[in-house]
C-alpha positions as CSV (number, residue, x, y, z in Angstrom):
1,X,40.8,140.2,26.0
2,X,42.5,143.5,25.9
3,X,44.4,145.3,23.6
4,X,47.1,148.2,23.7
5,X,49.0,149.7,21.0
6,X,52.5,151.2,21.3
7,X,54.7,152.7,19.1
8,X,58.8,151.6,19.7
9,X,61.9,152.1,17.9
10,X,64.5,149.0,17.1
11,X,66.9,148.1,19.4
12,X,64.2,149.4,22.5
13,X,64.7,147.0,25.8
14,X,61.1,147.3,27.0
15,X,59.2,145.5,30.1
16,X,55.4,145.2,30.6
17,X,53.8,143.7,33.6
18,X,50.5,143.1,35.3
19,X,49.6,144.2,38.7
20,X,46.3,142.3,39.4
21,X,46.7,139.5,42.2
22,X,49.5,141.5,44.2
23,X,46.9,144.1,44.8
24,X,44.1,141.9,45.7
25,X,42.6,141.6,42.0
26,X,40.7,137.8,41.6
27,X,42.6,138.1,37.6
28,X,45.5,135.3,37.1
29,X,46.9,137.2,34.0
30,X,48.1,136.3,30.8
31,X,50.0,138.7,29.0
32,X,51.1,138.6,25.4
33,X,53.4,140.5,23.8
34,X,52.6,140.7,19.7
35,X,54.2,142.3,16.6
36,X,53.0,144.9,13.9
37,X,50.8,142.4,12.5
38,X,48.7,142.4,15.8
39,X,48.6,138.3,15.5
40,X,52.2,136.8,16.0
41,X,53.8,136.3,19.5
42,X,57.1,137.3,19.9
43,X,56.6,136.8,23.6
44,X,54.6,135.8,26.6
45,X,54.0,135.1,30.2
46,X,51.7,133.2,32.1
47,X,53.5,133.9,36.0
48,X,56.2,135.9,37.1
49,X,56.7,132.7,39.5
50,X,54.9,129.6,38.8
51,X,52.5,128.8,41.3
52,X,53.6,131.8,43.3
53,X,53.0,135.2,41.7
54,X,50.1,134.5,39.4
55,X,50.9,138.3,37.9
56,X,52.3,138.4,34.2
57,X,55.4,140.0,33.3
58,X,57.3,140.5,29.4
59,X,60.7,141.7,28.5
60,X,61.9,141.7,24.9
61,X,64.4,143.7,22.5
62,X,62.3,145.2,19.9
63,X,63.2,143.9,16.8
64,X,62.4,147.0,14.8
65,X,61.1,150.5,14.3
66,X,57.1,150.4,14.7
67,X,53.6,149.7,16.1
68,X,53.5,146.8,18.7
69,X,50.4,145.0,20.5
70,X,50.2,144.1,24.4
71,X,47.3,141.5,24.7
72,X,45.9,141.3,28.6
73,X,43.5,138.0,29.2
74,X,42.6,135.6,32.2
75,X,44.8,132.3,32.3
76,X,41.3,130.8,31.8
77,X,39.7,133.1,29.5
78,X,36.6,133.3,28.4
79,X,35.5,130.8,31.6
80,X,36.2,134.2,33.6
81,X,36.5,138.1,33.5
82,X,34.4,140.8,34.9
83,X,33.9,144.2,36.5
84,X,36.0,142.9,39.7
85,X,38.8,141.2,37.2
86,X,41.1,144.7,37.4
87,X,44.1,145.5,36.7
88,X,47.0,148.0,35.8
89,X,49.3,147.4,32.5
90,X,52.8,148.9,33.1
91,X,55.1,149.7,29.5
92,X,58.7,151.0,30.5
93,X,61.8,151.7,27.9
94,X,64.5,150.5,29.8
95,X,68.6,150.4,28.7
96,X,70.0,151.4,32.2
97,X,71.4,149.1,34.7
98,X,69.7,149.3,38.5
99,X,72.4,149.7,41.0
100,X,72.6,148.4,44.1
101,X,75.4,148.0,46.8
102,X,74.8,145.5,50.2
103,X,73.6,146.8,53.8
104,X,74.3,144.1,55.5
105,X,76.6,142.5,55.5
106,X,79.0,145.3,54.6
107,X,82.0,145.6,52.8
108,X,83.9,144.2,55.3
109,X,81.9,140.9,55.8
110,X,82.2,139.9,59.4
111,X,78.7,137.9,60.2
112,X,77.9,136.2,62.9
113,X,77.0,132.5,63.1
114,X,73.9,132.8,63.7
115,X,70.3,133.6,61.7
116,X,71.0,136.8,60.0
117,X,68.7,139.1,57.4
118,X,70.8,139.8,54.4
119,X,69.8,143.9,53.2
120,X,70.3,145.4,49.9
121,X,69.8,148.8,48.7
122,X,68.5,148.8,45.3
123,X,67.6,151.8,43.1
124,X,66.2,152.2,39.0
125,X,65.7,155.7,37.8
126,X,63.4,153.9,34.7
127,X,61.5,150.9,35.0
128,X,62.2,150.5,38.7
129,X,63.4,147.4,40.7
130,X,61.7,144.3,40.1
131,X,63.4,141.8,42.5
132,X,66.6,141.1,44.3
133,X,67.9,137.2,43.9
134,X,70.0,136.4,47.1
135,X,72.6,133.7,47.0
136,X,75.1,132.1,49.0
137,X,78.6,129.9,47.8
138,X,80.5,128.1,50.7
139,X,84.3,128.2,52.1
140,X,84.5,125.1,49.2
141,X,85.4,127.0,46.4
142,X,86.8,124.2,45.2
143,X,84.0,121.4,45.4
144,X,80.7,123.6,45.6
145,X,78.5,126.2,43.5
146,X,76.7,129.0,43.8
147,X,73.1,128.0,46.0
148,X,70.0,130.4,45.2
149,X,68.5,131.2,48.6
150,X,65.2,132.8,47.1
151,X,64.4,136.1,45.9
152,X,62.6,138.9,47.3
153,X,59.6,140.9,45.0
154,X,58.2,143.4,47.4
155,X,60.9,146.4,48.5
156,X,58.3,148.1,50.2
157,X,60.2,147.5,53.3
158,X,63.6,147.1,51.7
159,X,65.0,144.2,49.6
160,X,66.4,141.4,52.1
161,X,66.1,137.8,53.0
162,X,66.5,136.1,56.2
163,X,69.2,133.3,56.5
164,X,69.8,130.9,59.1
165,X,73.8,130.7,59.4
166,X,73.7,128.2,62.3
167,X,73.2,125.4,60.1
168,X,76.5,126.3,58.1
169,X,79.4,124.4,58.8
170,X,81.7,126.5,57.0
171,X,80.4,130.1,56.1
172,X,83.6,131.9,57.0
173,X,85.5,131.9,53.8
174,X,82.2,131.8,51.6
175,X,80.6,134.5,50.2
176,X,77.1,136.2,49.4
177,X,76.2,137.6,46.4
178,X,72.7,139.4,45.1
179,X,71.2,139.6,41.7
180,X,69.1,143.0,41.3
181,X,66.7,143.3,38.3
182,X,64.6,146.0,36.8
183,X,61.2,145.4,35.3
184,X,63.0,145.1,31.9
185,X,65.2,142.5,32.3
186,X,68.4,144.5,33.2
187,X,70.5,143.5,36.2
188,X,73.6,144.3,38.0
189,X,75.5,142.0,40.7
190,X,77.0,142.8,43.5
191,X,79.1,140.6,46.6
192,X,80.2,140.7,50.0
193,X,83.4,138.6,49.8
194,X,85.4,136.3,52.6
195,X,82.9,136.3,55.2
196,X,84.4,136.0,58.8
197,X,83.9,136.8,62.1
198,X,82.9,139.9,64.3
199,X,85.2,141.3,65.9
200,X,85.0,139.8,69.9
201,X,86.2,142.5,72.2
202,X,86.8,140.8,75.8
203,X,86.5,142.9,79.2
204,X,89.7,144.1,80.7
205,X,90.1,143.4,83.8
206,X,92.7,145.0,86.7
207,X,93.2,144.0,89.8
208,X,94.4,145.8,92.3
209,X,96.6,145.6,95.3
């Protein structure tokens, strides 16, 4: 088991995350977040996705001015650990929104009806962007909800996530809509609105004499 010591003020929004198995580390964290006393929990993590991303993530609102404790251990400590078992520990201060605004679609919304790859651009001065929750509600504002499509972690080639409109009955009318999250919990949500159509531009044709 590890131990770090920070210092952090009441009121402070901090996040703290493991990068171990998303850079190729054998560690499946567990990350604790404890208070002055170096013994109580006032928060941890075991995945930031069950079963998916075995990499530990915190976020808390410090409940007071003064000295703090990150604990870093194996999901199965002590049966494992060792000189391969790396990692890197991230501490950010965070009270800014990320901000974000869709690709594609655009403002407009006109999609076609047919698989599409939703893009967002996504930006955090602080901690930086942790992931980017895409979902979709249908023409039926009436009779359906809001349906999570997934959520993308890795921006390295842009935040996006591919969606097969074929097998929508009724998409013009809905709406998309995309959760963006910083490493400290913050988010921001943005929409694109009354989906419909391209625009279909048919030949012209003259004949003459």
């Amino acid at each position: 088991m590890d131990y770090y010591r920070f210092q952090g003020e009441q009121g402070d929004l901090i996040g703290a995350w493991i990068e171990a198995q998303s850079k190729g580390s054998p560690l499946d964290s567990y990350l604790s977040l404890l208070d002055s006393d170096g013994r109580s929990v006032l928060t941890k993590n075991d995945d930031q996705v069950q079963y998916v991303r075995a990499d530990s993530w915190v976020t808390y609102s410090l409940p007071r001015t003064g000295t703090y404790y990150l604990k870093v251990q194996a999901w199965d400590h002590p049966s494992s650990g060792d000189e391969p078992y790396q990692y890197t520990l991230h501490l950010a201060k965070d009270h800014q929104d990320p901000v974000g605004v869709f690709i594609y679609p655009d403002v407009n919304g006109k999609v076609p009806l047919t698989r599409l790859i939703l893009r967002v651009f996504a930006s955090d001065g602080q901690s930086g962007i942790s992931r980017v929750r895409f979902q979709w509600h249908s023409a039926d504002w009436e009779n359906t909800g809001w349906v999570t499509l997934g959520e993308d972690w890795d921006g390295s080639d842009g935040w996006s996530y591919t969606f097969d409109a074929s097998r929508i009955a009724n998409l013009y009318g809905g709406a998309f809509y995309a959760r963006v999250y910083d490493w400290a919990g913050n988010w921001l949500g943005i929409g694109v609105w009354n989906l419909s159509p391209p625009n279909i531009y048919l030949p012209l044709i003259v004949k003459g004499r």
